[in-house]
Backbone as numpy.savetxt, mean C-alpha at the origin, in Angstrom:
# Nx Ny Nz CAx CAy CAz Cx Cy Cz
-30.24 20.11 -49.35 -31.07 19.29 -48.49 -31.46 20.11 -47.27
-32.26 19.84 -46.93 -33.42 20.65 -46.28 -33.35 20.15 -44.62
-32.80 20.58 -43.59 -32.89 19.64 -42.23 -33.90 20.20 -41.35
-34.83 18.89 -41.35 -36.14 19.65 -40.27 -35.53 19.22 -38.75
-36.51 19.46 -37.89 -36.09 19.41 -36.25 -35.56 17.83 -35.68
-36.91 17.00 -36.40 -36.92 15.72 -36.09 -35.33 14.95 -36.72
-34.70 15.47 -37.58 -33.40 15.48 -38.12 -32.42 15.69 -37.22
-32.28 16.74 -36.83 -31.67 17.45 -35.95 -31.14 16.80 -35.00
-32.69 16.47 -34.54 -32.09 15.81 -33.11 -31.48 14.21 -33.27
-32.16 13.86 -34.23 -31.41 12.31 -34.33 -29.92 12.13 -34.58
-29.37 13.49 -35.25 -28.37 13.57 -35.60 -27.41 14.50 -34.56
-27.91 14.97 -33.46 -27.49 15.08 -32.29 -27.45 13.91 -31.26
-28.38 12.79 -31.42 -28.23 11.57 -30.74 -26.85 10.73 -31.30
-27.01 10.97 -32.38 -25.49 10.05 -32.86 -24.50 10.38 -32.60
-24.16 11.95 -32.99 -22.82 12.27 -32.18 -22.50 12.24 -30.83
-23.94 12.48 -30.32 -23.37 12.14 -28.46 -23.18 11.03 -28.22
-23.48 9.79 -29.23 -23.83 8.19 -28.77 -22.06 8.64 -29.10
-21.72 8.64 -30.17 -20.51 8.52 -31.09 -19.41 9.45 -29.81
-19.62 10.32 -29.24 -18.84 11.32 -28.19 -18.57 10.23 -27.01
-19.50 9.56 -26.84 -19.44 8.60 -25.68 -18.71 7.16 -25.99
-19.02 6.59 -26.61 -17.95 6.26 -27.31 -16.91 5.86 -27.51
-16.59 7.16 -28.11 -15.10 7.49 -28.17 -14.24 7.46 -27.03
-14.62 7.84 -26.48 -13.95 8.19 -24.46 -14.22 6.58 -23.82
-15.29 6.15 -23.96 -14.97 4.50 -23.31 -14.26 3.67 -24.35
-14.38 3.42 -25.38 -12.79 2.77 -26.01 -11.76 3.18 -25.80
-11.72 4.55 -25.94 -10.53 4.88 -25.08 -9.75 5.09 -24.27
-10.99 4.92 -23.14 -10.44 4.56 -21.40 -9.79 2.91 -21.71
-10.38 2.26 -22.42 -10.40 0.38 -22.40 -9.04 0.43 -22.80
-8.59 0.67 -23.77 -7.75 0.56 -24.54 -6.09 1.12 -24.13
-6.37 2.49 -23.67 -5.29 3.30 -23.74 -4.71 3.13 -22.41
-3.47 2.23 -22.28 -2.52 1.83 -20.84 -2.65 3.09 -19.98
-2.62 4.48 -20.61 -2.66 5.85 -19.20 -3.40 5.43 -18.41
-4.34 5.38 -18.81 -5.46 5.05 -17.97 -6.01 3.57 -17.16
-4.76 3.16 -17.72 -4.90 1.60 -16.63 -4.43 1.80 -15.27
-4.92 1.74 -14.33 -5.35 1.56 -12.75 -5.52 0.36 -12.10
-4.67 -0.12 -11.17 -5.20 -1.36 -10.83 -5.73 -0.64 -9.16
-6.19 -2.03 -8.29 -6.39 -1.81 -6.76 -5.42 -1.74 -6.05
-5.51 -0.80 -4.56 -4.80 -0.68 -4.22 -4.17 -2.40 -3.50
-5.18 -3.19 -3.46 -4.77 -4.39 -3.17 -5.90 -5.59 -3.83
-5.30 -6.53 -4.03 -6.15 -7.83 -4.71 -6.99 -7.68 -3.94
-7.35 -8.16 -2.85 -8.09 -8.62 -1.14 -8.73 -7.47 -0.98
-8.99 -6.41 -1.68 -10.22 -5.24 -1.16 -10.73 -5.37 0.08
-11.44 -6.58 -0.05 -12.67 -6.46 0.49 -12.55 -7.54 1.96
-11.41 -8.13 1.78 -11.02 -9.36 3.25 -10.04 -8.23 3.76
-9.30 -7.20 3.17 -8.81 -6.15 3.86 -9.35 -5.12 4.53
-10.71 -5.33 4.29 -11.53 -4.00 4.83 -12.10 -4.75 6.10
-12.52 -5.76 5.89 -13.32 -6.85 6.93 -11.95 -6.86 8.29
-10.57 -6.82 8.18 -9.83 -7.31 8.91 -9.03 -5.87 9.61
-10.04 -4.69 9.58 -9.24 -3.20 9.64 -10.03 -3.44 11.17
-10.62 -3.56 12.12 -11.02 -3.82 13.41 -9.77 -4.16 13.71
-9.44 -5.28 13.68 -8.08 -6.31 14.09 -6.77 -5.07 13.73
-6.30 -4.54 12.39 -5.67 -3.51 12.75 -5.48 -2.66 13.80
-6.51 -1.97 14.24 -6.71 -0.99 14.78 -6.72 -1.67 16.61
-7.09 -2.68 16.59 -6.35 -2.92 18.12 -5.20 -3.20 18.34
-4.41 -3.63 17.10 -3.17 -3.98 17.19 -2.45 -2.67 17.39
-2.99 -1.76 16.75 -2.20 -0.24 16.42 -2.43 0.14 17.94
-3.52 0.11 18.34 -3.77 0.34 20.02 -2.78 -0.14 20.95
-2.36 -1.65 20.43 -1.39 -2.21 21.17 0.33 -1.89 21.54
0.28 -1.85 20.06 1.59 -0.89 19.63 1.88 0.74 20.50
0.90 1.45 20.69 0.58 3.08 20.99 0.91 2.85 22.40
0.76 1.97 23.44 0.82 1.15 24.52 1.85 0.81 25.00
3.46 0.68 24.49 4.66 0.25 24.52 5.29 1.46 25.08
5.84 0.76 25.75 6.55 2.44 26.35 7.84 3.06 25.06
7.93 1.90 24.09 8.67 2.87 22.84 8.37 2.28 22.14
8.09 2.40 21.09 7.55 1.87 19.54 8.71 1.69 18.68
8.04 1.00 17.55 9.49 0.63 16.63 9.99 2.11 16.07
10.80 2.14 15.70 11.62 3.09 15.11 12.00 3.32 13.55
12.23 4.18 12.55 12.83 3.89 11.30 14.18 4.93 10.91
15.02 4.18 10.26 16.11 5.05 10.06 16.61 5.10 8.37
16.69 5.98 7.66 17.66 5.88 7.01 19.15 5.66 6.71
19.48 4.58 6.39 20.85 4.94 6.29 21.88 4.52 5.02
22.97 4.52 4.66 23.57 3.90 3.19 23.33 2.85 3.06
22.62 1.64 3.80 23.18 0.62 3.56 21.40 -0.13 3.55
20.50 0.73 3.90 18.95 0.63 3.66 18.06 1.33 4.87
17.08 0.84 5.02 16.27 1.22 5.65 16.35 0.33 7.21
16.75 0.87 7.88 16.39 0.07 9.91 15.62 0.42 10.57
14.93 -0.70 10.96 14.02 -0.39 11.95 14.28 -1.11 13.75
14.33 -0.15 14.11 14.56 -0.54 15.59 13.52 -0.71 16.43
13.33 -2.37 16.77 12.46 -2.18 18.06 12.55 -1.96 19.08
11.90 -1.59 19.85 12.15 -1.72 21.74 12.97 -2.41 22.58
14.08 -1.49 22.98 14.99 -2.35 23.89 14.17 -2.73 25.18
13.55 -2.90 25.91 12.79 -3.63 26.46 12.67 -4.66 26.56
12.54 -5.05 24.94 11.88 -6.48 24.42 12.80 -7.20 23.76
12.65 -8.43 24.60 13.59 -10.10 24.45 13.77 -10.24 22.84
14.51 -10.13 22.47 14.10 -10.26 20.86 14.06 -11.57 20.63
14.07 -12.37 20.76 14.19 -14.14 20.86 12.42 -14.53 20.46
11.53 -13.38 21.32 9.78 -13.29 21.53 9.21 -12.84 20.74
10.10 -11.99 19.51 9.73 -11.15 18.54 9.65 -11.80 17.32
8.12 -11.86 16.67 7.95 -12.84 15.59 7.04 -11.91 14.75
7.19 -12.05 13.31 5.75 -11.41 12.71 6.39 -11.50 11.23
6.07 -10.23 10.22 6.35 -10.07 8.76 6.40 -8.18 9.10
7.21 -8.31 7.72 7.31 -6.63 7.13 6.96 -6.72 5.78
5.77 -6.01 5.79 5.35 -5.33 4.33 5.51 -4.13 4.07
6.62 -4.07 2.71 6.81 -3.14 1.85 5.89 -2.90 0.71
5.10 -1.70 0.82 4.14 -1.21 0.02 4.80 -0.06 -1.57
4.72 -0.02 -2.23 5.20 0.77 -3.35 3.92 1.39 -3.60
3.15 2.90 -3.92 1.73 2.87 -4.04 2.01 3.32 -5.61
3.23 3.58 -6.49 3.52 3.58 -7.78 3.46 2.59 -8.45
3.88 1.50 -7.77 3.57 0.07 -8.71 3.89 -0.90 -8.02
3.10 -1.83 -8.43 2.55 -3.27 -7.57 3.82 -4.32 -7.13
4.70 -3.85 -8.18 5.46 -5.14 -9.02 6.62 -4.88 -7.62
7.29 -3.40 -7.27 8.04 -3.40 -6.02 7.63 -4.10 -4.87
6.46 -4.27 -4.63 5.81 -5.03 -3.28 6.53 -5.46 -2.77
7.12 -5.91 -1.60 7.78 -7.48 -1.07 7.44 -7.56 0.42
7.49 -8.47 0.83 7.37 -8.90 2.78 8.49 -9.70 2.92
8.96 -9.46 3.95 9.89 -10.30 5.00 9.46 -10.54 6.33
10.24 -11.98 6.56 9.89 -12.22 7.89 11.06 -11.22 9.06
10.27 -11.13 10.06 11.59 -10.37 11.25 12.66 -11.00 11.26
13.77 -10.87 11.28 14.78 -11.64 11.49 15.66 -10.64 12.08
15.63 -9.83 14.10 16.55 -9.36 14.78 17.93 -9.15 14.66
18.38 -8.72 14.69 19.92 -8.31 14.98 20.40 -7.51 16.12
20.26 -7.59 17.31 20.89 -6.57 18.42 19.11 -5.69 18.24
18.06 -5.80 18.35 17.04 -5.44 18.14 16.76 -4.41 16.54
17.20 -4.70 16.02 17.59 -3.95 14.85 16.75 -4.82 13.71
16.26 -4.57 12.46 16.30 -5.64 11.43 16.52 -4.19 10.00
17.50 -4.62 9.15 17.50 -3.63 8.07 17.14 -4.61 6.36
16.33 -3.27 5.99 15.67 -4.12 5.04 16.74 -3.43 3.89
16.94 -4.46 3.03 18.67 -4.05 2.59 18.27 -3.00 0.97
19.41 -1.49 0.90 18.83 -0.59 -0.40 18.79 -1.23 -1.53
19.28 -2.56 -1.98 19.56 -3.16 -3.16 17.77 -3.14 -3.31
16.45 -3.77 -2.70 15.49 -3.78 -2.71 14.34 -2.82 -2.47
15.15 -1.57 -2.41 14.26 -0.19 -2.09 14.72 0.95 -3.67
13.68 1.71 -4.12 13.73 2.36 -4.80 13.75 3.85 -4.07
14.35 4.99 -5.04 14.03 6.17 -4.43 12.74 6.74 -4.54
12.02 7.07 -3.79 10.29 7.78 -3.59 9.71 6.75 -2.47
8.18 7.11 -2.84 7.40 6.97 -1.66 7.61 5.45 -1.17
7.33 4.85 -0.03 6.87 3.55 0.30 6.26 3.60 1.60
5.38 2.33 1.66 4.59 2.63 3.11 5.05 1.05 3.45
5.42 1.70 4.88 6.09 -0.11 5.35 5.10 -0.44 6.50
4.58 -1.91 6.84 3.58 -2.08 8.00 4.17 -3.29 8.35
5.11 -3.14 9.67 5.30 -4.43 10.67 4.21 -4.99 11.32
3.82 -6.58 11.00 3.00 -7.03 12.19 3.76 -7.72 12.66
3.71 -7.60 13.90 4.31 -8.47 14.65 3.64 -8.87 15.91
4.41 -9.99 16.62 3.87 -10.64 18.19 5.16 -10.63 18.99
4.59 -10.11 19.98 5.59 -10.27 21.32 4.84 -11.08 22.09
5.01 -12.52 22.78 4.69 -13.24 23.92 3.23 -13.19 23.92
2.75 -13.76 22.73 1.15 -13.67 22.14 0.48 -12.62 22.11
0.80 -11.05 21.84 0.36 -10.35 21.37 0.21 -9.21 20.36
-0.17 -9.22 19.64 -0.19 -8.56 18.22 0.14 -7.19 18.52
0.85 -6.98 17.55 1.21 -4.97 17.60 1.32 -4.75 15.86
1.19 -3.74 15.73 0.96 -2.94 14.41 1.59 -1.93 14.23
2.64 -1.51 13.32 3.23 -0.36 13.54 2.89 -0.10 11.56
2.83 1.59 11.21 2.49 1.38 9.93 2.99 2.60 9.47
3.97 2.72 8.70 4.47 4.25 8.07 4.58 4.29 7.15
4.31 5.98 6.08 4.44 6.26 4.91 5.90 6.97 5.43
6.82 6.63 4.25 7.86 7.04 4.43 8.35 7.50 2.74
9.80 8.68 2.63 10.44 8.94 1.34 11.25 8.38 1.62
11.88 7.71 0.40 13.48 6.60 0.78 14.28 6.92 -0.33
């Protein structure tokens, strides 16, 4: 059989249709390649990064900022002896950027200005932890990538 040009190319259209393809069923399909967001809320998280960023201002402003420690028994974070802890209200988010499913938040709950987020609930590798909190109606932001 005899292949003229007009052949050729049609039969170069199929394998590239067929090349293409192959690689999007197999992005669909194959878990490696499953990716989720870095957060559900994209897009009410992007809208609310102003409000971050004065809070982080607010925080930068303290004559000492919160603190983080490792130690056997988990992760502590120390706030400002300065500050009444009785005035100290907000949440801690624990970020995992390996997988979703580690996530968790807590509310502040002080100890001698101290709060430790306990190792039974921390894995070893990356995590990014972000306190918001309020002192005497005003917002502060503290936000770290940390190895644990």
């Amino acid at each position: 059989m005899k292949i003229n040009w007009g052949t050729g190319i049609v039969l170069a259209f199929i394998a590239f249709i067929s090349f293409i393809m192959y690689f999007v069923i197999n992005m669909n399909i194959n878990k490696k390649y499953d990716h989720d967001l870095v957060t559900e809320d994209y897009y009410k998280k992007e809208l609310e990064f102003q409000n971050d960023i004065n809070k982080e201002t607010n925080a930068k402003s303290l004559t000492q900022n919160i603190e983080w420690e490792k130690s056997d028994k988990g992760i502590m974070l120390t706030f400002p002896k300065d500050l009444n802890t009785e005035n100290i209200t907000g949440k801690v988010f624990l970020y995992r950027p390996s997988n979703k499913q580690f996530d968790f938040e807590t509310t502040i709950s002080l100890s001698n200005h101290n709060l430790l987020i306990p190792d039974k609930r921390l894995l070893d590798g990356r995590w990014n932890i972000k306190v918001d909190w309020q002192y005497n109606g005003k917002s502060y932001l503290y936000k770290k990538e940390i190895i644990y």
